[in-house]
Z-matrix of the N, CA and C atoms (Angstrom, degrees):
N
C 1 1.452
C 2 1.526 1 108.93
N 3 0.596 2 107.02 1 135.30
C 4 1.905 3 118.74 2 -177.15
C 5 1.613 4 114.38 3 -128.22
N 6 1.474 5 96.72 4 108.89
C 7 1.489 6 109.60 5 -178.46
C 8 1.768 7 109.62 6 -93.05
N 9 1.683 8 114.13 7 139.60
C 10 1.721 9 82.82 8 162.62
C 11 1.047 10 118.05 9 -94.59
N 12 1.604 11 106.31 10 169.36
C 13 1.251 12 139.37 11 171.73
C 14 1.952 13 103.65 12 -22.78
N 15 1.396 14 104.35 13 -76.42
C 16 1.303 15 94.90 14 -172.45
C 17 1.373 16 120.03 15 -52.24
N 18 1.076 17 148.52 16 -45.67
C 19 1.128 18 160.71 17 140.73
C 20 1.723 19 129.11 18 -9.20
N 21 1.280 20 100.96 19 -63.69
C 22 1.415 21 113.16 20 152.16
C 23 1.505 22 127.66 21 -48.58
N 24 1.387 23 114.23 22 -33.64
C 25 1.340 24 124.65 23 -176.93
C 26 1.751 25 105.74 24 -88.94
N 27 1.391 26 112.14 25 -42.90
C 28 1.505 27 110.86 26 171.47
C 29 1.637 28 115.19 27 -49.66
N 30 1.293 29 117.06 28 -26.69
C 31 1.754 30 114.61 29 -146.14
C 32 1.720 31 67.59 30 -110.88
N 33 0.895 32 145.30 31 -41.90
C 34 1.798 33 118.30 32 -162.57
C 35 1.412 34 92.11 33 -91.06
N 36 1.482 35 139.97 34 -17.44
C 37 1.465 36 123.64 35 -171.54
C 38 1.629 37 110.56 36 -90.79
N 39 2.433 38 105.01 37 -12.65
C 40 1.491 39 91.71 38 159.42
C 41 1.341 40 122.96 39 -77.46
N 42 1.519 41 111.10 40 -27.76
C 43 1.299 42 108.53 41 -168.95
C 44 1.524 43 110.99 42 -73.29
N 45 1.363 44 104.70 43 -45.17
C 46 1.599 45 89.71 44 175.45
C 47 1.498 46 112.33 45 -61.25
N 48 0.842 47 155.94 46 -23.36
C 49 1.551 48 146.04 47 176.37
C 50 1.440 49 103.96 48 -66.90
N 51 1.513 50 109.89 49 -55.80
C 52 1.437 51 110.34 50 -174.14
C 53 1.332 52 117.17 51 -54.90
N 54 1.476 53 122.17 52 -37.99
C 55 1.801 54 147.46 53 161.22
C 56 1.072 55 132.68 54 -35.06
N 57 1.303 56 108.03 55 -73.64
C 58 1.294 57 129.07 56 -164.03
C 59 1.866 58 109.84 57 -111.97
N 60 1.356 59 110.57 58 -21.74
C 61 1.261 60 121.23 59 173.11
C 62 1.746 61 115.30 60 49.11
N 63 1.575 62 98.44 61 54.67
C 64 1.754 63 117.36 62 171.04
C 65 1.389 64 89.83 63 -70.03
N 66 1.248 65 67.66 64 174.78
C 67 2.000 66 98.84 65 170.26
C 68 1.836 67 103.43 66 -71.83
N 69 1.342 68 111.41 67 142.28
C 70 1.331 69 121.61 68 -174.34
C 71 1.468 70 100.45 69 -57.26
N 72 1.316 71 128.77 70 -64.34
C 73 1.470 72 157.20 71 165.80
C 74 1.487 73 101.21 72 -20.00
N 75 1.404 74 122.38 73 -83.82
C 76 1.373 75 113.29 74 168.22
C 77 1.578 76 151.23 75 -42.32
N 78 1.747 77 86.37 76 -23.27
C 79 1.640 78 92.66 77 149.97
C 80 0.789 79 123.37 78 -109.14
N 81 1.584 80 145.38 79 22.47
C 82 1.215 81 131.84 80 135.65
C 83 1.689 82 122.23 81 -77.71
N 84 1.251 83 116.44 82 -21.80
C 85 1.409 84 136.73 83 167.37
C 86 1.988 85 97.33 84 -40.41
N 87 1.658 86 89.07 85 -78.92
C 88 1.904 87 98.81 86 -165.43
C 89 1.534 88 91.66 87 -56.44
N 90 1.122 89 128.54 88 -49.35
C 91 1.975 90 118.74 89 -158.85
C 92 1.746 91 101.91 90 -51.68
N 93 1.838 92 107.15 91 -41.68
C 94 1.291 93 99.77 92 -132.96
C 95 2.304 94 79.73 93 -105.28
N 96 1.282 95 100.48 94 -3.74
C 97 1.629 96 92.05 95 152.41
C 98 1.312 97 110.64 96 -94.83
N 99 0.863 98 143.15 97 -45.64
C 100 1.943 99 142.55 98 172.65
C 101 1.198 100 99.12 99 -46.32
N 102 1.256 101 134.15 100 -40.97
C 103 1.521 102 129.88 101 -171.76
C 104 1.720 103 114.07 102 -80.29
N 105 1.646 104 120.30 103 -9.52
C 106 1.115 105 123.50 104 -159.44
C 107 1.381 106 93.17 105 -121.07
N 108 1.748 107 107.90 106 -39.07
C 109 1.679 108 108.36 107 171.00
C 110 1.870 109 110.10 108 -54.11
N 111 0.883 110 125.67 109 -20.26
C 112 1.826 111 125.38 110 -152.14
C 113 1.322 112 88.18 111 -105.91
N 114 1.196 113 143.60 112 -26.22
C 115 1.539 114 136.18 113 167.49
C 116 1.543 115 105.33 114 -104.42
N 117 1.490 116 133.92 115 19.39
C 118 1.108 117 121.33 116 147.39
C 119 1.769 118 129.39 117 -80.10
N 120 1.283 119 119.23 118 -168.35
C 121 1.504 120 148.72 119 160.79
C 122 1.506 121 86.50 120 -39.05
N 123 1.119 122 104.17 121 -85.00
C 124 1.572 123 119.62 122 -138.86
C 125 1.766 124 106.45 123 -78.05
N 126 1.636 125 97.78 124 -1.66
C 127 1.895 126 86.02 125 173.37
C 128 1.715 127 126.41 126 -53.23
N 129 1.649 128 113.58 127 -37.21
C 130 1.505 129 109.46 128 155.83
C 131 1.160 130 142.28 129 -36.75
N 132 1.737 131 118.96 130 -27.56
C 133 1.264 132 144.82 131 178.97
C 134 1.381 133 93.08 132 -98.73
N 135 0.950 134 142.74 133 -11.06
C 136 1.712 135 140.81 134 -166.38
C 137 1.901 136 89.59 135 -107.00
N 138 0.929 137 91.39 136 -42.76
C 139 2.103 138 86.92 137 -174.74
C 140 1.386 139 91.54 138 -71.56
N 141 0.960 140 90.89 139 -72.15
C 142 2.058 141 95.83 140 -162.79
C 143 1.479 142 102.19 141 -26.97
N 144 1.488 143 117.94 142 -44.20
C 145 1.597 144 111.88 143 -163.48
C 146 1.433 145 113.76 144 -79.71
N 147 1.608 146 110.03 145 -23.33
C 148 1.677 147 112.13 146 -176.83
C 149 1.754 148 95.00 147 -85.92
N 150 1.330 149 112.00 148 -30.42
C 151 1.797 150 81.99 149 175.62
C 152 1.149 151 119.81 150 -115.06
């Protein structure tokens, strides 16, 4: 099953708010760098290191 990207990032940035109850600001910060890291250079170096 293959979800996209945007999508995936919406449903963990409600739950973490709803969850953990951060600052609104800070999760848009991590979503909207994770979202810019995964279409960068360095996402190869970003896989390799998470698995």
């Amino acid at each position: 099953m293959q979800v996209p990207l945007w999508l995936a990032l919406l449903v963990v940035g409600y739950l973490g708010v709803k969850l953990i109850r951060p600052p609104v600001w800070l999760i848009a910060v991590i979503l909207l760098g994770g979202f810019l890291l995964a279409d960068s250079v360095l996402a190869p170096a970003i896989n390799a290191l998470v698995k």
